[in-house]
Backbone as CSV, one residue per row, in Angstrom:
resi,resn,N_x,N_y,N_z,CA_x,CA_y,CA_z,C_x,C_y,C_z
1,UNK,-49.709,44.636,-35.397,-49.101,45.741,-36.109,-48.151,45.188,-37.172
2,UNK,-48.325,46.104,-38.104,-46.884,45.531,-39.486,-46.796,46.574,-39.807
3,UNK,-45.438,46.741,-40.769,-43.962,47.493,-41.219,-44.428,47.199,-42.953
4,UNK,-44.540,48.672,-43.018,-45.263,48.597,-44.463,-44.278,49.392,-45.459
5,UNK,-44.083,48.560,-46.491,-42.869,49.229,-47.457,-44.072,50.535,-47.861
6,UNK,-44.891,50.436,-48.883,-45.509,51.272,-49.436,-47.004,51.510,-48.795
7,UNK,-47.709,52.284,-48.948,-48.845,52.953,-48.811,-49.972,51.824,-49.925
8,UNK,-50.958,51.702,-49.723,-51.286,51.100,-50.724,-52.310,52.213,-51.785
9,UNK,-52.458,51.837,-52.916,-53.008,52.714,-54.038,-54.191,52.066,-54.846
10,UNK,-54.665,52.882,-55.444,-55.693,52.293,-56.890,-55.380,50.993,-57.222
11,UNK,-53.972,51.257,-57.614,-53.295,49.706,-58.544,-52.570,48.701,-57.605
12,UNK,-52.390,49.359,-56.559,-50.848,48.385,-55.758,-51.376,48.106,-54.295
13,UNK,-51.636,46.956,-53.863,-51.636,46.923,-52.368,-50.939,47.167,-51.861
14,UNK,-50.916,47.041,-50.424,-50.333,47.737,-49.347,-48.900,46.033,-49.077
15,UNK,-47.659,46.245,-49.449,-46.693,45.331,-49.400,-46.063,45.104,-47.963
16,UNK,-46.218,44.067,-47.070,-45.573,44.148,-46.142,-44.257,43.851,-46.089
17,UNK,-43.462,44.329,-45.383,-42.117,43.989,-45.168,-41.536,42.921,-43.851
18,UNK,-42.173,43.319,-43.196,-42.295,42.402,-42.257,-43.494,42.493,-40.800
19,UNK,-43.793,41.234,-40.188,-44.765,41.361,-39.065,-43.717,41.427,-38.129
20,UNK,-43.550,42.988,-37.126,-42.675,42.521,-36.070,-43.219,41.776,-34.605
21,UNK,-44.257,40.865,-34.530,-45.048,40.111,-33.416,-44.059,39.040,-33.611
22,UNK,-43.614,38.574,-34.989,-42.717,37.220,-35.146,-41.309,38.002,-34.458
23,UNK,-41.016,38.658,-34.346,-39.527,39.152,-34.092,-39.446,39.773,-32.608
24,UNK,-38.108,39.301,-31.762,-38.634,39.426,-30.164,-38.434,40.715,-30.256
25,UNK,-39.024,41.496,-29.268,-38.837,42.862,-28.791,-37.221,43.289,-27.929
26,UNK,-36.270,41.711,-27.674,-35.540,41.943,-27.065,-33.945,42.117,-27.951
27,UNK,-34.206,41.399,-29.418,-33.612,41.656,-30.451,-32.866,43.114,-31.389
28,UNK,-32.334,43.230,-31.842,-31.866,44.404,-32.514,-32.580,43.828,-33.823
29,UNK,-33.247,45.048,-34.871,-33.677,44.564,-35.948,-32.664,45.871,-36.913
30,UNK,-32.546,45.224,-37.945,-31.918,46.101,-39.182,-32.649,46.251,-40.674
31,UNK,-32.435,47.116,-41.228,-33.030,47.090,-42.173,-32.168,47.874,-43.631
32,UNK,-31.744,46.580,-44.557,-31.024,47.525,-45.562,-32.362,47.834,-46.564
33,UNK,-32.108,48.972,-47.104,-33.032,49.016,-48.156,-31.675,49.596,-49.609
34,UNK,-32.499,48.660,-50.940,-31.689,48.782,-52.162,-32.689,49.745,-53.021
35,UNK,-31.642,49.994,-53.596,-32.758,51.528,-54.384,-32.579,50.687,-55.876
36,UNK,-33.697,51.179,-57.132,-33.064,51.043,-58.154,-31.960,52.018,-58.779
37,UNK,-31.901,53.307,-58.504,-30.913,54.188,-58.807,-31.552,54.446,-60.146
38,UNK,-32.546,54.485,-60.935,-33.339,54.596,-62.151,-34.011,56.323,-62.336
39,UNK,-33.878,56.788,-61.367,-35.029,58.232,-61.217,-32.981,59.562,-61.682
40,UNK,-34.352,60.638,-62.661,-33.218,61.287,-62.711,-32.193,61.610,-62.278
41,UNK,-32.728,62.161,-61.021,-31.914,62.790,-60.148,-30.094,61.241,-59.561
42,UNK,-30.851,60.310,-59.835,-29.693,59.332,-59.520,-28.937,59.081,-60.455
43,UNK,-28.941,59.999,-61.347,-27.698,59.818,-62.713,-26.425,59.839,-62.290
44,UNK,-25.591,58.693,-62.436,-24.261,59.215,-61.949,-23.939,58.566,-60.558
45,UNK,-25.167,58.169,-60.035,-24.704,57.022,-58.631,-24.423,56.286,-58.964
46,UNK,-23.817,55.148,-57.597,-23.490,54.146,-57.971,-24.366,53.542,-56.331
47,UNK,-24.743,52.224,-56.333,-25.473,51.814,-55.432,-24.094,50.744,-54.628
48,UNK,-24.903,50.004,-53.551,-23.998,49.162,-52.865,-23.839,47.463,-54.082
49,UNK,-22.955,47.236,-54.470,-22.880,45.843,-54.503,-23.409,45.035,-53.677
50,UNK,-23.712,43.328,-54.752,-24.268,42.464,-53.608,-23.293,42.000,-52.788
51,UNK,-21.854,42.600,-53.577,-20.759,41.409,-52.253,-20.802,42.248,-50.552
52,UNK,-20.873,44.019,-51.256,-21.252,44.953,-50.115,-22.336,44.945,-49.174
53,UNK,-23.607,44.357,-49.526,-24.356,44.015,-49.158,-24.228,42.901,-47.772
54,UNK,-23.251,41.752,-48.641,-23.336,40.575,-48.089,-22.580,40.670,-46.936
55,UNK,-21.645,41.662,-47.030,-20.456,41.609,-45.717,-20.939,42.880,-44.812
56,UNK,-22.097,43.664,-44.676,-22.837,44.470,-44.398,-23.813,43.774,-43.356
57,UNK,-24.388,42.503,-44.053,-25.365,41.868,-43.442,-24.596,40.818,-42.469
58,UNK,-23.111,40.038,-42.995,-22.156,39.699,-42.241,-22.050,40.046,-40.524
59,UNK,-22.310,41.432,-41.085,-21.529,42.489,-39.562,-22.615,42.567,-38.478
60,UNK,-24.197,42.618,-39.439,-25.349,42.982,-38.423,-25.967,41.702,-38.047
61,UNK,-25.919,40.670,-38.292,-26.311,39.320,-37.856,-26.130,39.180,-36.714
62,UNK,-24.974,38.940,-36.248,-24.909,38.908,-34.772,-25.902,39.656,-33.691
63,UNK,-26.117,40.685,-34.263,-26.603,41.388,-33.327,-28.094,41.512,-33.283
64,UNK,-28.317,40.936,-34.397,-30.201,40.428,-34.404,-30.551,40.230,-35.835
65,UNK,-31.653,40.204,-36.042,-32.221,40.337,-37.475,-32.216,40.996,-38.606
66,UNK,-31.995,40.689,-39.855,-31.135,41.675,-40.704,-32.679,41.042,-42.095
67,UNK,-33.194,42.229,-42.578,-34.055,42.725,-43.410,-33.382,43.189,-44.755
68,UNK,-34.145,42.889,-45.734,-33.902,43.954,-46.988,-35.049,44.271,-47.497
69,UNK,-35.425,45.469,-48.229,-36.365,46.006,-48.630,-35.549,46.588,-50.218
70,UNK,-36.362,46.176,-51.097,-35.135,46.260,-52.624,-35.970,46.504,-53.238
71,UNK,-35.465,47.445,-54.168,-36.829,47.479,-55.597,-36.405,46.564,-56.749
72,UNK,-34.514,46.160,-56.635,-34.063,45.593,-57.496,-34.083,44.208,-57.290
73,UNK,-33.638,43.645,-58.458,-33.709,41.977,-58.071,-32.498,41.721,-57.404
74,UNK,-32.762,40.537,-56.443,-31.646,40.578,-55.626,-31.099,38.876,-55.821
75,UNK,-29.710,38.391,-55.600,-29.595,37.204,-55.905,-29.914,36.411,-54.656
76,UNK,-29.640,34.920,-55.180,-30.042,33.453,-53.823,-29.475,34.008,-52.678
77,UNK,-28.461,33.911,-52.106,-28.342,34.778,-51.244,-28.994,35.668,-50.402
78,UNK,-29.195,37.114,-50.858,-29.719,38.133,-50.267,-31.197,37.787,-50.842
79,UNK,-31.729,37.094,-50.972,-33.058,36.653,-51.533,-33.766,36.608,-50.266
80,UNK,-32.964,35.649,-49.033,-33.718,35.080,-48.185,-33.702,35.978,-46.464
81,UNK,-33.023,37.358,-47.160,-33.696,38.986,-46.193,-34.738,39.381,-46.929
């Protein structure tokens, strides 16, 4: 079984996010997801920073595996969720 960001289409395969068979069942898993904030309706947001991010992912480490799912580019760092 796998954890599928998108559906796949005409143009776009199906993107995995992750296989959870690699990840124990006895673990806590997390998952941030980053938006681009680009679509009308998000005029006027403001999204999380990467430092917010980083002390976010800080907090959930301990407690198991920490994921990102981003549409935006993300730096070295948060690269390697």
């Amino acid at each position: 079984m796998t954890i599928l960001i998108t559906p796949p289409t005409a143009s776009a395969p199906q993107r995995v996010l992750w296989d959870p068979r690699k990840i124990s069942t006895l673990s806590m898993l997390s998952v941030i997801r980053l938006a681009k904030l680009k679509a009308h309706h998000d005029k006027g947001k403001i999204g999380l920073t990467n430092e917010v991010v980083k002390k976010i992912i800080l907090m959930l480490e301990p407690h198991g595996a920490v994921h990102i799912s981003s549409e935006r580019k993300l730096n070295n760092f948060l690269e390697q969720y």
